[in-house]
N, C-alpha and C positions, 0 to 999 in steps of 0.2 A: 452749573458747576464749573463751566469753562472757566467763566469769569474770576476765580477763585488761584488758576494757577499763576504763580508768578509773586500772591499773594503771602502773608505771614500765617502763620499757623495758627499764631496767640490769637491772632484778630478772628478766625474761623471758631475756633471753640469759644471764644466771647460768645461771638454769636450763636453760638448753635450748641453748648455743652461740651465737656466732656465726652470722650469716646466710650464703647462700652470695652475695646480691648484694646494693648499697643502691644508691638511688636519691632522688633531694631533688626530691620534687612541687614544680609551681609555687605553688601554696599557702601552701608553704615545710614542710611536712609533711616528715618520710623515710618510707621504704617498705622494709623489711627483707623479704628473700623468702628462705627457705628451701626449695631445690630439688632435686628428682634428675631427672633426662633421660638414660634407656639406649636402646640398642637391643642386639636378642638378636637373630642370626640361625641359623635351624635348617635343618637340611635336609630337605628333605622324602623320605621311604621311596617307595622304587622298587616300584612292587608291576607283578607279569608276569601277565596273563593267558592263557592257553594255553586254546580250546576246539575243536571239529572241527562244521561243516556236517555235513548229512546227507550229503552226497558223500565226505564223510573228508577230507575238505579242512582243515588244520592254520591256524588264524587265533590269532595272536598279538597282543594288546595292553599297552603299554609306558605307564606313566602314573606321574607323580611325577617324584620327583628333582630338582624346583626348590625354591629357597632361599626361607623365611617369614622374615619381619623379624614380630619384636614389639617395639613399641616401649611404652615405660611412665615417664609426663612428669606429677610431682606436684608442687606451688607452696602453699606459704602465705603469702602474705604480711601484716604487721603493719604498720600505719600507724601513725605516733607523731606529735603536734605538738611544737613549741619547747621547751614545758616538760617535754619525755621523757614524756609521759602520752599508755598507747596509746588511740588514738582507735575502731578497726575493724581485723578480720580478714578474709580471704579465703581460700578454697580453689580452685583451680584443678587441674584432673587427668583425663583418659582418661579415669575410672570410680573412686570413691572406694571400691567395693568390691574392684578388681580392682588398684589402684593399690600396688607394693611399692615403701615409702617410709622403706626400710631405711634408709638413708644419711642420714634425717634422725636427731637425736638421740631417742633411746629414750624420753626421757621426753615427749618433742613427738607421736612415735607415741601413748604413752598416752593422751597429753591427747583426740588425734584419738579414739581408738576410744570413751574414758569418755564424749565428747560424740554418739557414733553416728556420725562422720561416717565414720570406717573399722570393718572387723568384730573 
């Protein structure tokens, strides 16, 4: 992504889309962010434990069955000044290795992994 500053802006969303939000710094700068923001809920497995005291006494334990949220929240954003020349990148995300940022354009994923910041 280094290699993008200094760059035009037009030429980055050619390549890469459309942002998912903009926003106009007070600087007078914009801030193009390309984002995904999921949440997955799973159910958690019912496990029964069944075992017997020395008396023979039958003791039962019930454990699970409640609902895990994963949630997975990835951000780039690209600062641009006046004359469309980007100035700075950012990455923002849970875990840049854990982060699936499918939804962004495939080649913006590349760009991510060729620089290390995803695997």
């Amino acid at each position: 992504m280094n290699s993008w500053i200094g760059r035009d802006i037009n030429e980055f969303v050619r390549k890469y889309g459309p942002p998912t939000t903009t926003l106009k710094l007070p600087n007078g700068n914009t801030l193009y962010s390309y984002t995904t923001d999921r949440e997955q809920a799973f159910q958690q497995p019912i496990y029964v434990n069944e075992s017997r005291n020395r008396r023979g006494e039958k003791r039962t334990v019930i454990t699970g069955g409640g609902t895990i949220v994963n949630r997975d929240f990835c951000e780039i954003n690209v600062e641009f000044d006046r004359s469309r020349e980007i100035q700075s990148w950012r990455y923002e995300g849970d875990s840049p290795r854990n982060c699936k940022i499918k939804s962004l354009p495939k080649t913006l994923q590349k760009q991510l992994q060729k620089d290390g910041i995803l695997p």
